[in-house]
C-alpha positions in Angstrom: 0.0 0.0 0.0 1.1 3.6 -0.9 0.6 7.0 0.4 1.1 10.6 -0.4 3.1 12.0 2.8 3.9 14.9 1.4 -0.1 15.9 0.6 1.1 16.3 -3.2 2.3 13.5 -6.1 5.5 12.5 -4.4 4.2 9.1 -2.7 6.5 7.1 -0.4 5.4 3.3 0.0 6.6 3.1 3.8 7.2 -0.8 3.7 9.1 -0.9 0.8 11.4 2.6 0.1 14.9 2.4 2.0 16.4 5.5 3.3 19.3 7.0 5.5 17.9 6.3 9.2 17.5 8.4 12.0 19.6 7.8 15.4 17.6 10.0 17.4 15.0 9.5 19.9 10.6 8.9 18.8 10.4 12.6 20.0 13.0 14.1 17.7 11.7 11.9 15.1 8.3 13.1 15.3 9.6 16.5 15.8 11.4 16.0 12.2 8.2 14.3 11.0 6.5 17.8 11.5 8.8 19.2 9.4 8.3 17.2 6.9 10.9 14.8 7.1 10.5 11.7 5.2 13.4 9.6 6.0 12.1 10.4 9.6 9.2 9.0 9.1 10.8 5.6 7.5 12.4 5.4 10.4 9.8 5.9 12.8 7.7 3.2 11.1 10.4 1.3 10.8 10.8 0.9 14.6 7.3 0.8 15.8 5.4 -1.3 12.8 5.9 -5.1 14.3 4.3 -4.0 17.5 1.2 -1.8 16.1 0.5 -4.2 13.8 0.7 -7.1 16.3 -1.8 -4.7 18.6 -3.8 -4.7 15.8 -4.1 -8.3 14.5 -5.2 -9.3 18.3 -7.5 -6.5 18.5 -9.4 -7.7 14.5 -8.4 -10.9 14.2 -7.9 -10.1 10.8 -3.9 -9.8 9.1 -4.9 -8.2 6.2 -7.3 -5.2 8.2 -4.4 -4.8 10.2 -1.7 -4.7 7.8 -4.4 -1.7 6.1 -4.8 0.0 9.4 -1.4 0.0 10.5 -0.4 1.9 7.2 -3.4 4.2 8.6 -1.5 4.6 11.6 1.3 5.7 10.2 -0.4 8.3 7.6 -2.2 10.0 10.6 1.1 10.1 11.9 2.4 11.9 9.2 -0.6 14.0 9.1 -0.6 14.8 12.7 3.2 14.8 13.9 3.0 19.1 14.6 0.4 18.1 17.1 2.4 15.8 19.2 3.1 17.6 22.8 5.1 14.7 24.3 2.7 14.3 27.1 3.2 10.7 26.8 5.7 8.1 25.1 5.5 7.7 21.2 4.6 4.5 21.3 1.7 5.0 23.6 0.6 7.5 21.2 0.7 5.2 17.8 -1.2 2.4 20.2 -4.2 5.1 20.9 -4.3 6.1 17.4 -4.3 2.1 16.6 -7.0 1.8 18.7 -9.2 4.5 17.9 -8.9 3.2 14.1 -9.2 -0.7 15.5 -13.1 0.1 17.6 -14.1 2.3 14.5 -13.3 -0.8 12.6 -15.2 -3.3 14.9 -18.6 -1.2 15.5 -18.6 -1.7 11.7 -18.8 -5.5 12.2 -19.5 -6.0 15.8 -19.1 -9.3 17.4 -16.8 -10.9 14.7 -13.2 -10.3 16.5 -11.2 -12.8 17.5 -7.8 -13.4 19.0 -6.3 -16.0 17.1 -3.4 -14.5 16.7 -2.2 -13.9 20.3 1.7 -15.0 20.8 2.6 -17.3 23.6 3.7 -16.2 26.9 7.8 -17.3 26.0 9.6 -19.0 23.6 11.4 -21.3 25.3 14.9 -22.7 23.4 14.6 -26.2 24.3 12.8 -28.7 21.8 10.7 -30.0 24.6 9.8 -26.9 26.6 9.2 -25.4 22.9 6.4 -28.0 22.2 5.1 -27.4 26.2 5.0 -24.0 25.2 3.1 -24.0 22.1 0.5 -26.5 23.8 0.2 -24.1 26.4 0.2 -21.1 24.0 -2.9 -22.8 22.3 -4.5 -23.3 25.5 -3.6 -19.1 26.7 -5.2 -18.0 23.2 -8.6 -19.7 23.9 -8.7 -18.8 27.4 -8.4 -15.6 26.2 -10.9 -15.3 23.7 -13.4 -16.0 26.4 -12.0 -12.9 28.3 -14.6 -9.5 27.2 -12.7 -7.0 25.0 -12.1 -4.5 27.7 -10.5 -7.2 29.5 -8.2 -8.6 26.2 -7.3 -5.3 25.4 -5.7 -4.4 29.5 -3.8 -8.0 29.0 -2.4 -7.1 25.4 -1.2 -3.7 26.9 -0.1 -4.5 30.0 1.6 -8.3 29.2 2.2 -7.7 25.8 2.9 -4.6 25.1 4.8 -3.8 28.3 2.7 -1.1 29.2 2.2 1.1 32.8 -1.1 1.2 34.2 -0.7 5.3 33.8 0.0 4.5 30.2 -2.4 2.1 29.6 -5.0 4.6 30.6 -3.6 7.4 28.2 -4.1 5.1 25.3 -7.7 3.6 26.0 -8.8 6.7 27.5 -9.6 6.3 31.2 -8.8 6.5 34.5 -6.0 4.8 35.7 -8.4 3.3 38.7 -10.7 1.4 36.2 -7.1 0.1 34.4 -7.1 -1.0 37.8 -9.8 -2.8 38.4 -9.8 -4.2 34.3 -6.8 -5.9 35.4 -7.8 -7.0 38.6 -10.6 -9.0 36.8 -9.4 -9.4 34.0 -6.4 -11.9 35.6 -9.3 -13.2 38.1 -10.8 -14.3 35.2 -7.9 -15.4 32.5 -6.8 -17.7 35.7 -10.0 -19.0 36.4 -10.1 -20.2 32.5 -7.2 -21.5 32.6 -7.7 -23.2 35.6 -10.3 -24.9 33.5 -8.0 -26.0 31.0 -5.9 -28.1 33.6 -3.0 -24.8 33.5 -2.4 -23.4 37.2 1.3 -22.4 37.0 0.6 -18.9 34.5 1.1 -15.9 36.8 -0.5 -12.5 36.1 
């Protein structure tokens, strides 16, 4: 997929055009991206596609949506770089724009996500523990389809995405009390599901 960054006929495809990277930090790059800095913004999306488009897959269950919207992303990005304040980290302000794109996706189709695509906990070196751990990594991605969405979406940030609670509440948009409390039941009830499943030795 292409896009216009520039706003005129000059389209950069940002998976696919190399250019001369950026050392500095997410801020200076987005600072740069204001400017108009191209390469900037290769580099930005460069370091930050994996993990939006991973946030994205569990949050549509759908690869090709979130290979779409991550490009989305990236463009509002691009549109919207002079806006940045640097009130929060970079990356938790691509994951709120991620999610604002993801729920306008899914009130479009409601009830069709799933989270087939959730990675496994570890990824253990040794043959054996390898096969324990995809077992048990099949046995974490049911459990937590049968977790609600508000409950998914605090694991994926949290546990996945390495995420502080104060963070966590700057990209879904609420206090960091209910991130609180999401997480409190939302581990009650991953463990209980698990617990189900014959798994007791996960901690959250």
């Amino acid at each position: 997929m292409q896009h216009d960054l520039a706003g005129s006929s000059s389209v950069i495809p940002f998976r696919r055009q190399a250019g001369r990277k950026h050392d500095g930090s997410d801020e200076v790059l987005v600072r740069e991206i204001g400017a108009g800095s191209k390469p900037a913004m290769r580099t930005l999306f460069a370091r930050h596609q994996k993990p939006v488009y991973r946030f994205l897959c569990r949050m549509l269950g759908d690869e090709a949506q979130a290979e779409d919207l991550t490009s989305e992303v990236f463009l509002t990005v691009w549109r919207q770089a002079q806006r940045f304040e640097a009130r929060s980290m970079v990356s938790t302000w691509l994951l709120a724009i991620a999610r604002y794109k993801a729920i306008a996706e899914l009130r479009r189709r409601p009830g069709s996500m799933t989270d087939e695509n959730f990675d496994t906990l570890s990824s253990p070196d040794d043959p054996e523990a390898a096969l324990q751990g995809k077992h048990r990594g099949e046995i974490l991605r049911k459990c937590l389809i049968g977790l609600s969405r508000e409950h998914r979406e605090i694991i994926d940030l949290v546990y996945y995405h390495e995420k502080s609670v104060q963070e966590a509440a700057e990209i879904i948009g609420i206090p960091r009390n209910t991130v609180k409390t999401r997480m409190f039941y939302a581990r009650k009830r991953l463990s209980e599901l698990l617990e189900l499943e014959g798994v007791t030795s996960v901690s959250f």
